[in-house]
C-alpha positions in Angstrom: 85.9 95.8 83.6 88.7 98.2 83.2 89.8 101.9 83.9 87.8 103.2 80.9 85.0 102.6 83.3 86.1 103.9 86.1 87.0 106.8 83.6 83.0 106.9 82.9 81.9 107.1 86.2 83.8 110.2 87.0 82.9 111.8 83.9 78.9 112.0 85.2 80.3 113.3 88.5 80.2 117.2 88.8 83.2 119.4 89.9 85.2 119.6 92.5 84.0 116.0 93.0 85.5 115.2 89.8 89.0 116.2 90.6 89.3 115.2 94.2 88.4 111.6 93.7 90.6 111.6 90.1 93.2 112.6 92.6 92.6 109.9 95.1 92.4 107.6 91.6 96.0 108.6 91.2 97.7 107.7 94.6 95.7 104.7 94.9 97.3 103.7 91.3 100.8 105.4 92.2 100.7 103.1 96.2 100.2 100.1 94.0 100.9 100.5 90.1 100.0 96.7 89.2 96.7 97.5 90.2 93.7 96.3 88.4 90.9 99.3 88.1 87.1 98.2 87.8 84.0 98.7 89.1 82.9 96.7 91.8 78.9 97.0 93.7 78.6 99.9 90.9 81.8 102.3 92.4 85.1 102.6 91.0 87.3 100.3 92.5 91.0 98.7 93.1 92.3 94.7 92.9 95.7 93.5 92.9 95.9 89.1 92.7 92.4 89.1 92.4 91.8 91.1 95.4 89.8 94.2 96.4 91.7 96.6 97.9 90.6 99.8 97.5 87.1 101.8 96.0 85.6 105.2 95.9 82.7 106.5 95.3 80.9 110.5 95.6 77.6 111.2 97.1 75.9 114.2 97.5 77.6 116.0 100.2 80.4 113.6 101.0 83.2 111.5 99.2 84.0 108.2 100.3 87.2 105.9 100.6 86.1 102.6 101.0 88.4 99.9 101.9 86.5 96.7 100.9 86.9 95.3 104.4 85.5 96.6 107.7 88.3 96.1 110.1 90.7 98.7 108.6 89.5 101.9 109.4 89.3 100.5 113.2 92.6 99.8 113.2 93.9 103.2 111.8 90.8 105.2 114.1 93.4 107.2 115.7 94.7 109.0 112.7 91.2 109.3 111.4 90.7 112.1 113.9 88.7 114.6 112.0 86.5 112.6 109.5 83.4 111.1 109.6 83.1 107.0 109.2 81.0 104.5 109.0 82.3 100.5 109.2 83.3 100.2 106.1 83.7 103.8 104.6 85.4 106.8 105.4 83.9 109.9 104.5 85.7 113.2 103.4 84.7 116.7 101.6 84.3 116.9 98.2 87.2 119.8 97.4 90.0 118.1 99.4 91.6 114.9 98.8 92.3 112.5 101.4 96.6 112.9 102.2 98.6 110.9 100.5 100.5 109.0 103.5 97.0 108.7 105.1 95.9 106.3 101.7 99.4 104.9 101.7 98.5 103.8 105.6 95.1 102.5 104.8 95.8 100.6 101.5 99.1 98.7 103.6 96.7 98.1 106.2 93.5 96.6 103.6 97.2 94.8 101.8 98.7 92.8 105.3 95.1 91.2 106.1 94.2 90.2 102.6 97.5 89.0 102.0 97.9 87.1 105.9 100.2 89.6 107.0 102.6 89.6 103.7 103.1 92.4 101.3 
């Protein structure tokens, strides 16, 4: 597995999908450079020691942020005011990435409980 992959799967993806998730692909990798990019249950995803961290994937009306565990978006629920979830994916629009202090928040988050509380 490796980026050239992930690099693949956005290539099939139509604008503005494209460039909203590349930039999402870009914080992700900028929050944790010694990332590891592959694809994981077919969606472009993020490890670091082994680990899943971090994924995306787009649909047909909706992007998604999924954080490979489904306690983290309940812990941040209060500054996800605004966008649609499920348990183990938060949804947002196809022309606007999610912030970058918001991914920053939910990747330390996905970080502390896979790592026991250390990172």
């Amino acid at each position: 597995m490796s980026s050239e992959e992930v690099d693949q799967y956005l290539r099939a993806i139509e604008e503005p999908k494209r460039s909203t998730l590349q930039t999402l692909r870009r914080t992700i990798l900028e929050v944790v450079p010694e990332a590891d990019e592959v694809i994981s249950y077919r969606v472009p995803a993020f490890r670091v020691h082994g680990r899943t961290f971090a994924g995306f994937a787009a649909f047909k009306d909706h992007l998604s942020y999924l954080p490979f565990n489904g306690s983290v978006l309940g812990q941040l629920a209060d500054q996800l005011e605004g966008y649609t979830m499920t348990k183990s994916a938060l949804h947002f629009p196809v022309d606007r990435p999610l912030p970058k202090g918001l991914v920053k928040k939910l990747i330390a988050v996905r970080l502390a409980e896979a790592d026991g509380g250390t990172r």
